[in-house]
Every structure is written in C-alpha cells, then in structure tokens.
C-alpha positions in Angstrom: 0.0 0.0 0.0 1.3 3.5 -0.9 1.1 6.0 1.9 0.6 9.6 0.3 1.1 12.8 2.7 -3.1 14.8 2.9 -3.2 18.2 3.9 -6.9 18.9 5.4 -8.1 22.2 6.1 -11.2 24.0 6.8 -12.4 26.5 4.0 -14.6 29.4 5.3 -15.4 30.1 1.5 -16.6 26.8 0.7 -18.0 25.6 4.3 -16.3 22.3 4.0 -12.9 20.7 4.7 -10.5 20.7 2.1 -7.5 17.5 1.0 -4.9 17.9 -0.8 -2.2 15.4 -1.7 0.8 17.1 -2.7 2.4 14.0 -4.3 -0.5 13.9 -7.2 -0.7 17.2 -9.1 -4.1 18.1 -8.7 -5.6 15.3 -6.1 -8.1 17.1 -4.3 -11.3 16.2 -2.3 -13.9 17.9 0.2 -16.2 17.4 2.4 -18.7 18.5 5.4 -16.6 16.9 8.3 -13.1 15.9 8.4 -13.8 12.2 8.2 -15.8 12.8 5.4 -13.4 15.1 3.5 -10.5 12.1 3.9 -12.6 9.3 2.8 -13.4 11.3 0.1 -9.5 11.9 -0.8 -9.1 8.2 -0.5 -11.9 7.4 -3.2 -10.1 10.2 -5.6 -6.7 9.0 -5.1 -7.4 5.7 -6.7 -9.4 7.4 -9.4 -6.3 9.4 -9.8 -4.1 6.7 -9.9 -6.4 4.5 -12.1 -6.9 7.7 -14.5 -2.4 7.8 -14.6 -2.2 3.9 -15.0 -4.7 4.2 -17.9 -3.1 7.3 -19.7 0.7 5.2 -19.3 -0.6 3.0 -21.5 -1.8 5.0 -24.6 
C-alpha cells in the first residue's frame, strides 16, 4: 500500500474541509466533516491513480 502525505483544512469560503495530496498534481477532495473530506480523498486518489495507469498506456 502506498502512503501519500493529505493536507486537510477548513475552508470558510466553501463551508467544508479541504484535502490535498501534494504528491498527485491536482488530487483534491472535500467534504462536510473531516472524516468525510479524507474518505473522500481516498476514493479520488485511486481514481487518480487508475486515470495515470490508464493514460501510461496510450
């Protein structure tokens, strides 16, 4: 399993907590609690990776 760093953070503008994962250019998620913004971010970071994988092999 491949441990990726997540920065979480509250945004006043959007009313939600917001992840970023530094190591994928553009990896972010949200949402309404913390636990919720992260499990979010783990759904997207396979989708990321899955998205990467697939454009590798054009």
């Amino acid at each position: 399993m491949i441990k990726y760093k997540l920065i979480v953070y509250w945004s006043n503008e959007d009313q939600a907590f917001i992840v970023e994962v530094p190591e994928l250019p553009g990896c972010m998620a949200d949402g309404k609690s913390y636990q919720e913004a992260v499990a979010n971010a783990e759904i997207i970071i396979q989708e990321w990776l899955e998205t990467a994988r697939e454009l590798k092999g054009r």
